[in-house]
C-alpha positions in Angstrom: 0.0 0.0 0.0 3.1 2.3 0.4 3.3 2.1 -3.2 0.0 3.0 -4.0 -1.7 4.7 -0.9 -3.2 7.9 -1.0 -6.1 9.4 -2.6 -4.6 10.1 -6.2 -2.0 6.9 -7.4 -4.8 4.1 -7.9 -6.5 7.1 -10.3 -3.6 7.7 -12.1 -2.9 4.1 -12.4 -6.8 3.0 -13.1 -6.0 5.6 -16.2 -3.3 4.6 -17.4 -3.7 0.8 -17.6 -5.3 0.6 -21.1 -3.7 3.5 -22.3 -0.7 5.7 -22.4 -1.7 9.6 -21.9 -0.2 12.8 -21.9 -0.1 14.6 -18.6 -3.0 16.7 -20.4 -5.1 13.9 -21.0 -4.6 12.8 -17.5 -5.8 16.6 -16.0 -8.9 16.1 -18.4 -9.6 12.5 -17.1 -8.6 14.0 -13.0 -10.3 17.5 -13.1 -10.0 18.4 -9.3 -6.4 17.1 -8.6 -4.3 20.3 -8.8 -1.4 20.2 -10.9 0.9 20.6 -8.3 -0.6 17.0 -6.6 -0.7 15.4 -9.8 2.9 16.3 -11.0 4.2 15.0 -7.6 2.3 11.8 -8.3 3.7 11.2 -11.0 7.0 11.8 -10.4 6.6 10.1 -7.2 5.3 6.6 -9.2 7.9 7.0 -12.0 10.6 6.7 -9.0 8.9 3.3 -7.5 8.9 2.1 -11.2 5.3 2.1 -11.3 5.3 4.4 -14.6 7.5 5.5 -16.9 7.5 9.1 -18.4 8.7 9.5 -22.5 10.0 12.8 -23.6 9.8 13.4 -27.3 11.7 16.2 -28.0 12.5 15.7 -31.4 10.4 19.0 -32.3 8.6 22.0 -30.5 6.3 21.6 -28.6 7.6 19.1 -25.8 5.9 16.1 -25.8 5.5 14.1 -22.5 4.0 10.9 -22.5 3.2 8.5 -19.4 2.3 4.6 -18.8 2.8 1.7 -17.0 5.7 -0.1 -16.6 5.6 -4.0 -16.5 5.8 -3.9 -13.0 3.2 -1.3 -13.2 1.5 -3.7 -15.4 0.9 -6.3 -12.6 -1.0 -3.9 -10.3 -3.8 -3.4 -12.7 -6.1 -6.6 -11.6 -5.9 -4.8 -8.0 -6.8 -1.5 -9.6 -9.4 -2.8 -11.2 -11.0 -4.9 -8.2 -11.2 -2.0 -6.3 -12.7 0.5 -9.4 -15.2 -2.8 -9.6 -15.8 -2.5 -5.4 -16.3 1.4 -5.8 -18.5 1.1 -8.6 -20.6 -1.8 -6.7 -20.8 -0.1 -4.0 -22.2 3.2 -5.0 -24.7 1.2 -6.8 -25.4 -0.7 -3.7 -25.8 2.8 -1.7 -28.5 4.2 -4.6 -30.6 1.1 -4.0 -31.1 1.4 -0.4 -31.4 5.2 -0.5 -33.9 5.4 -3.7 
């Protein structure tokens, strides 16, 4: 859990593991994580090996690309059992309460 703890890795990672994004297309999917939070995120998962981070700078403008790494890789059936809980449980919450 020291890997992934805390309330914004398992979003990034539940992004990222069908696709690689841009750290654009990553604000777009995560509107309230500030930029600050989701650049210290990142950089904090590329260190654990979680991610890796491409820069194409072959030609203006900079191009950063991020996805998982094939360790990274192997987190993704946890990921995806807890997205599955969430979403099963906040169905589970509008039956009783509707």
């Amino acid at each position: 859990m020291g890997l992934i703890g805390g309330k914004w890795k398992t979003v990034i990672l539940f992004h990222l593991r069908n696709d690689t994004l841009r750290y654009n297309e990553l604000r777009k999917e995560m509107p309230t994580v500030t930029e600050r939070t989701l650049s210290l995120q990142l950089k904090t998962l590329e260190e654990d090996g979680i991610i890796k981070r491409k820069v194409y700078t072959s030609k203006p403008p900079l191009k950063v690309e991020y996805s998982l790494t094939d360790f990274g890789k192997t987190l993704i059936p946890v990921v995806q059992s807890i997205a599955d809980w969430g979403h099963k449980t906040v169905h589970n919450n509008l039956d009783v309460s509707g």
